[in-house]
C-alpha positions in Angstrom: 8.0 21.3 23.9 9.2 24.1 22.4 10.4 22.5 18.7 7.7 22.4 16.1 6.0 18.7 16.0 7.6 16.6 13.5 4.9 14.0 11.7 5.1 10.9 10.6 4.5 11.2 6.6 3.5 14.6 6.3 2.5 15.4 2.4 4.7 17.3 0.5 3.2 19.8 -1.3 4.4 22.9 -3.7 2.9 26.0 -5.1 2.9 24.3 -8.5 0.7 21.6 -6.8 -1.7 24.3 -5.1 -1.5 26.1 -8.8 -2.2 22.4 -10.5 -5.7 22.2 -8.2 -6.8 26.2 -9.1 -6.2 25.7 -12.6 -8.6 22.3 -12.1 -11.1 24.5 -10.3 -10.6 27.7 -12.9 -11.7 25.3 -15.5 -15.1 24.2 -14.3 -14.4 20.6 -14.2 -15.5 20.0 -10.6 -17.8 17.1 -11.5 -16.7 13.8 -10.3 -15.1 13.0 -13.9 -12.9 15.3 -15.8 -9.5 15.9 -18.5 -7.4 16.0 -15.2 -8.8 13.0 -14.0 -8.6 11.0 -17.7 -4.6 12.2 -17.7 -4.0 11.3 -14.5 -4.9 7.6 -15.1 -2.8 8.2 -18.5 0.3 9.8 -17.0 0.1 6.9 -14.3 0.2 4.1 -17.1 2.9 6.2 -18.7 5.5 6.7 -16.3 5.4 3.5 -14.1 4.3 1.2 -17.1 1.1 0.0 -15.6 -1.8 -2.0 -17.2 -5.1 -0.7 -17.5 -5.8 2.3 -14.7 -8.6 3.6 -13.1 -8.5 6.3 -10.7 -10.5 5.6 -7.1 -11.5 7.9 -4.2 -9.1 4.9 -2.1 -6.9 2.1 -1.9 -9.7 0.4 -0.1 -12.1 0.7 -3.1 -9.7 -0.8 -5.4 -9.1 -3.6 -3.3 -12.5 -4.1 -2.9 -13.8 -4.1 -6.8 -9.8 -6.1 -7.1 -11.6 -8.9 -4.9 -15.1 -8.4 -6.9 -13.3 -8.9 -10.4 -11.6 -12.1 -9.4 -14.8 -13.5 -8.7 -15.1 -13.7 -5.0 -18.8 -14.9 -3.5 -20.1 -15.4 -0.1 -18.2 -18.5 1.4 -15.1 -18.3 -0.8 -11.7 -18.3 0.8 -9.0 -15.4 -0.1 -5.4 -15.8 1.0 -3.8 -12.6 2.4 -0.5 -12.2 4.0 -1.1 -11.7 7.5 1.1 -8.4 8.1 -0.6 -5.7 5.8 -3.1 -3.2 6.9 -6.9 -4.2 7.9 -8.4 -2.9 4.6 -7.1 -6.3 2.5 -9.2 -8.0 5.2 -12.2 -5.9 5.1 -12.4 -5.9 1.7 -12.9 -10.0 1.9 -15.3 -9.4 4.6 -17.4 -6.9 2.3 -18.3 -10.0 0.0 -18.8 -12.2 3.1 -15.8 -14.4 2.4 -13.5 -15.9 4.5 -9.6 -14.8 4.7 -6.9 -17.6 5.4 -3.6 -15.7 6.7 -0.4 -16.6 5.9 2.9 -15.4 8.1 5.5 -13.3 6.3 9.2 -14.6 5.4 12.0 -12.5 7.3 14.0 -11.5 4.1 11.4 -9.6 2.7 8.6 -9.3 5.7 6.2 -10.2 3.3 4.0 -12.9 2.5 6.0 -16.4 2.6 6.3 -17.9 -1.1 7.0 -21.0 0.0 4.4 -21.3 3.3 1.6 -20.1 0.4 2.8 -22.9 -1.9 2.6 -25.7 0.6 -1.3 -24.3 1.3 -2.2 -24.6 -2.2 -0.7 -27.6 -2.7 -3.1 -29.2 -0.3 -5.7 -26.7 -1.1 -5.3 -28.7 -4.5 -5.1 -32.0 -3.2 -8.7 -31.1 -1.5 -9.8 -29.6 -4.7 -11.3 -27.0 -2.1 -9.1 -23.8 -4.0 -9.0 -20.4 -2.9 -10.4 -17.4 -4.8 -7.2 -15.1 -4.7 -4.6 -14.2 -3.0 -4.0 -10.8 -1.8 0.3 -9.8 -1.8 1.2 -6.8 -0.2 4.2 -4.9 -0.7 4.0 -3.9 3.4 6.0 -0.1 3.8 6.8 -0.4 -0.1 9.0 -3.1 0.7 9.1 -5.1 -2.4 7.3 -9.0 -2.2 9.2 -11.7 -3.7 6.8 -11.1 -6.7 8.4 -13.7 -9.0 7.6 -16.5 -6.8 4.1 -15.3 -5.7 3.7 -15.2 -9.6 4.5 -18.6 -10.6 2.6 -20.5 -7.5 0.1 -18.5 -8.3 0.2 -19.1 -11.9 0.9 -22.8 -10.8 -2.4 -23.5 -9.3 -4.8 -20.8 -10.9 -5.5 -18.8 -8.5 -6.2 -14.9 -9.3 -3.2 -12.8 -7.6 -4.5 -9.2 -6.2 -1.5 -7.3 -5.9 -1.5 -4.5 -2.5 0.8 -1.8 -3.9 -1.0 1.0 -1.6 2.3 1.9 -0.2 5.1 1.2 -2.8 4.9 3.3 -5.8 8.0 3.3 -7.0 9.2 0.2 -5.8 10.7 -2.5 -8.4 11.3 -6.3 -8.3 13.6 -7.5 -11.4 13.2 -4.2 -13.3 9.1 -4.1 -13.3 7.5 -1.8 -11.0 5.3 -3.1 -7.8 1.8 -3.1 -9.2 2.5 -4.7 -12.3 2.6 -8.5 -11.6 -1.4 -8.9 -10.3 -4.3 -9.4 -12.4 -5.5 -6.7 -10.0 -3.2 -4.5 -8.4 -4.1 -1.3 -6.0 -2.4 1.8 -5.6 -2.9 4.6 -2.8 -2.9 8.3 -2.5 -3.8 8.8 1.0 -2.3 11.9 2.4 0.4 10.2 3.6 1.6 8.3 0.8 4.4 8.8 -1.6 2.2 10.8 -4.1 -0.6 12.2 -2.7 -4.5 13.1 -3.8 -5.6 13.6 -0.4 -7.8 10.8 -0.4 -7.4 8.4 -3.5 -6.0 5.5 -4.7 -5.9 3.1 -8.4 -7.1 -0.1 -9.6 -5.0 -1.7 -12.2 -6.5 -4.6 -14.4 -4.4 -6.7 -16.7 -7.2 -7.5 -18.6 -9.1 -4.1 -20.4 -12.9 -5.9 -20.3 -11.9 -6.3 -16.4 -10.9 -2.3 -16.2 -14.3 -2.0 -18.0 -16.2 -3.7 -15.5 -14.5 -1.8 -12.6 -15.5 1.4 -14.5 -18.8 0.1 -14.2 -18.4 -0.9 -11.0 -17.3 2.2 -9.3 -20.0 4.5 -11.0 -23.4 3.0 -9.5 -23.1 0.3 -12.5 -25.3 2.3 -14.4 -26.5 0.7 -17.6 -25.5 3.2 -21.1 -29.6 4.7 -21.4 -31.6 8.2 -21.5 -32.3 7.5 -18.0 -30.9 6.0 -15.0 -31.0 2.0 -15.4 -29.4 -0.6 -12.8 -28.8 -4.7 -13.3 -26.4 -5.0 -10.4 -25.0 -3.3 -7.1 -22.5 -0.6 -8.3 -20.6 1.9 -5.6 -19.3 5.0 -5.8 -16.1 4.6 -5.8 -14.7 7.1 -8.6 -11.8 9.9 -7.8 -12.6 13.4 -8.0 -11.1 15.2 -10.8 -10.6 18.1 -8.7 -8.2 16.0 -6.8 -6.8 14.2 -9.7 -5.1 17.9 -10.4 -3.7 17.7 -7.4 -2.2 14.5 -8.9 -1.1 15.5 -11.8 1.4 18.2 -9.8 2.6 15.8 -7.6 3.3 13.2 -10.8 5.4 16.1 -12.3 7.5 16.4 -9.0 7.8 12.4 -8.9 11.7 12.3 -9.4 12.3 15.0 -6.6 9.9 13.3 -4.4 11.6 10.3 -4.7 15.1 11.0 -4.5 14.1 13.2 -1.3 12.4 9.6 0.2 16.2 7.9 -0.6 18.1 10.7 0.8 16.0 10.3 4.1 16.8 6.6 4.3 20.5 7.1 3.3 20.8 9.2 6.3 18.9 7.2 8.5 21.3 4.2 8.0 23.9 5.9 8.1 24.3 7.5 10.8 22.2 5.4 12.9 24.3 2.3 11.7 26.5 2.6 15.0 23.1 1.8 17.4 23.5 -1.6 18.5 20.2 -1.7 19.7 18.4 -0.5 16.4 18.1 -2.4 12.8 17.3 -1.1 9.3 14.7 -3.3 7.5 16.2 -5.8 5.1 16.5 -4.3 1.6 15.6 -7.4 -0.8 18.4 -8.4 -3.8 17.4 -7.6 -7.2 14.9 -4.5 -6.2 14.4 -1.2 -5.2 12.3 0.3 -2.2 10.8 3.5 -2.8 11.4 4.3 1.1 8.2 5.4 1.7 8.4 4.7 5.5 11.9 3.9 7.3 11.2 0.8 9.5 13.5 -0.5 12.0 13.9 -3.0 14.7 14.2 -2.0 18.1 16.1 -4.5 20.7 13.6 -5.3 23.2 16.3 -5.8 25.9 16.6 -2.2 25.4 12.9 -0.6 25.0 9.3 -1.6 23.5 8.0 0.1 20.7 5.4 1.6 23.0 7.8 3.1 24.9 9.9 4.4 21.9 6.5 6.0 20.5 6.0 7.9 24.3 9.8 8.6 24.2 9.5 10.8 21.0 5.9 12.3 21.6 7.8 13.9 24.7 10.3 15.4 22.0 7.0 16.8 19.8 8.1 13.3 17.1 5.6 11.4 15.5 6.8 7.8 15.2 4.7 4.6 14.6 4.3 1.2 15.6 4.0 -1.5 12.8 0.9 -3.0 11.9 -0.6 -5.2 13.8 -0.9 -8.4 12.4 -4.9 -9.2 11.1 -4.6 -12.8 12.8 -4.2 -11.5 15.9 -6.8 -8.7 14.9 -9.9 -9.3 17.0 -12.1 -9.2 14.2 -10.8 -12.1 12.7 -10.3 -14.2 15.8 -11.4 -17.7 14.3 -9.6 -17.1 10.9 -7.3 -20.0 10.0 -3.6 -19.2 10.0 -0.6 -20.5 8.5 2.8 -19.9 11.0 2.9 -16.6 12.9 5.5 -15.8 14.7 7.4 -13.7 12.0 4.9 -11.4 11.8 4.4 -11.3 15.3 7.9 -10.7 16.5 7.8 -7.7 13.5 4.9 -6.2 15.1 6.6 -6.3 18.8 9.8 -5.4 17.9 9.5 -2.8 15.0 9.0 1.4 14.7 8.9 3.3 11.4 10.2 6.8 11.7 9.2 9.8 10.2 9.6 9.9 6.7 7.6 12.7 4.8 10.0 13.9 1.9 9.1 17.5 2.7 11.4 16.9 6.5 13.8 19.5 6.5 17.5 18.3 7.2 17.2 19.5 10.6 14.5 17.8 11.3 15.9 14.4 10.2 18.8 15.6 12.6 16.5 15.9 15.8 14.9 12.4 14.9 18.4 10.7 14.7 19.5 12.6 18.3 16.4 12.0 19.8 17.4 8.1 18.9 21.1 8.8 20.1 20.0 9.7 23.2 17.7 7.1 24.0 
């Protein structure tokens, strides 16, 4: 193995984003709140045209206080679409509620518009309604948003939109993350944008992006000393890392149309492999490309065996999530359909897609596939 490994999402940093964190640090504000920290939230309602923001230390915190605003209790049901990452589910669990799953539709590998709507229909019926329903935009692929919307809307349920992985995605001009009452965004190290460790919470409502304030400092009451009424986490970004934000917000357009020129060459010049698919890209959006999933002919290997395949050539690639009905910890869990999301999880691969790959490196991750 003599090639340096190649990573999945590798972050993509500069010396203007290294110079961005010293000038942070240079200017005392290493407490937990901060001016970098209060622009950061501003230059994130700016450019993408979000509601409300407030600046977490994850994507998992924000989905959590997203499930705390819209009311969720012990008991409760949430919706979530099945294939999405396990922190949608653990966040229900935290409040002791109980998820429903829901399989994905295969245009947008999402959750199903229509399969949701026939569940709350007869949730109705029951009058036994859910307490939200979580939407994610799985790899940044976009959701079919204005559908989720409407049935949604339809029966009154509070939508919590997952947008952890698709900054920069649209649907119908408006950017993923600003259709939910609550919507979550991620800067995990190996998102698009990257704090390290971080995330967003974006409320439609300004008294609900009050409360999560509240919320995520300790829910500490305004008073000389330190008062509490309620549970309160800490749940707040550092501002230290929200400089490290603010450099990659200014390098947003370069990171982005290094993401595209990734995929471009991807499809392209993969396009002649029978045995390997492109996702689907939905009409009437745009996919920020943060990952590049495909599906892989099982005729012709398992996703297992692709993943051993390119750790032999020093490549990091990686399986889709597994679906959280078929998740151990919610064995039990009622579910709606299945197999979509099933046969995504057996059949699909994501390949490396950091935006800092090199173009030879995207060249030994398409020959490594050629000669397979």
């Amino acid at each position: 193995m003599s090639h340096k490994r190649i990573y999945f999402s590798a972050p993509w940093v500069s010396a203007e984003d290294i110079q961005a964190v010293v000038n942070t640090l240079e200017n005392g504000w290493i407490a937990p709140v901060g001016p970098e920290l209060n622009e950061f939230e501003r230059q994130l309602q700016h450019q993408f045209g979000f509601p409300n923001v407030l600046a977490l230390n994850s994507g998992t915190s924000a989905l959590h206080l997203a499930v705390r605003l819209a009311g969720v209790q012990a008991g409760d049901e949430v919706v979530i679409g099945s294939f999405t990452f396990i922190a949608a589910g653990n966040a229900v669990l935290y409040e002791k509620a109980r998820p429903v799953f829901i399989d994905s539709d295969e245009q947008s590998w999402n959750i199903d518009p229509e399969l949701l709507g026939d569940y709350l229909a007869k949730a109705a019926r029951k009058k036994s309604m859910p307490k939200a329903v979580i939407v994610t935009h799985i790899f940044g692929m976009p959701a079919r948003m204005q559908e989720l919307v409407e049935v949604c809307t339809r029966y009154g349920v509070a939508l919590i939109e997952d947008a952890a992985e698709a900054l920069g995605t649209s649907i119908g001009g408006l950017n993923a993350g600003a259709f939910g009452d609550y919507s979550i965004l991620s800067f995990n190290g190996n998102k698009i944008i990257t704090t390290s460790g971080g995330g967003a919470l974006l409320c439609q409502s300004a008294k609900d992006h009050q409360k999560a304030a509240s919320l995520a400092t300790q829910s500490k009451v305004p008073a000389d000393h330190f008062h509490h009424e309620e549970i309160g986490y800490n749940y707040r970004l550092s501002n230290v890392l929200a400089g490290l934000g603010l450099g990659q917000l200014k390098r947003w357009e370069e990171i982005l149309g290094r993401k595209r020129a990734i995929s471009e060459r991807y499809r392209s010049e993969l396009a002649d492999i029978s045995w390997l698919a492109p996702a689907p890209l939905l009409e009437g959006s745009t996919f920020n490309f943060w990952v590049n999933p495909f599906l892989i002919d099982p005729k012709k290997l398992s996703p297992s065996e692709m993943v051993k395949a390119f750790d032999a050539q020093n490549i990091e690639v990686r399986r889709f999530w597994k679906p959280l009905h078929m998740q151990p910890l919610f064995s039990g869990a009622p579910m709606l359909g299945g197999e979509v999301s099933k046969s995504l999880f057996e059949k699909g691969i994501c390949l490396p897609s950091g935006a800092g790959l090199t173009h030879d490196e995207v060249s030994r991750v398409i020959e490594a596939i050629k000669k397979l």
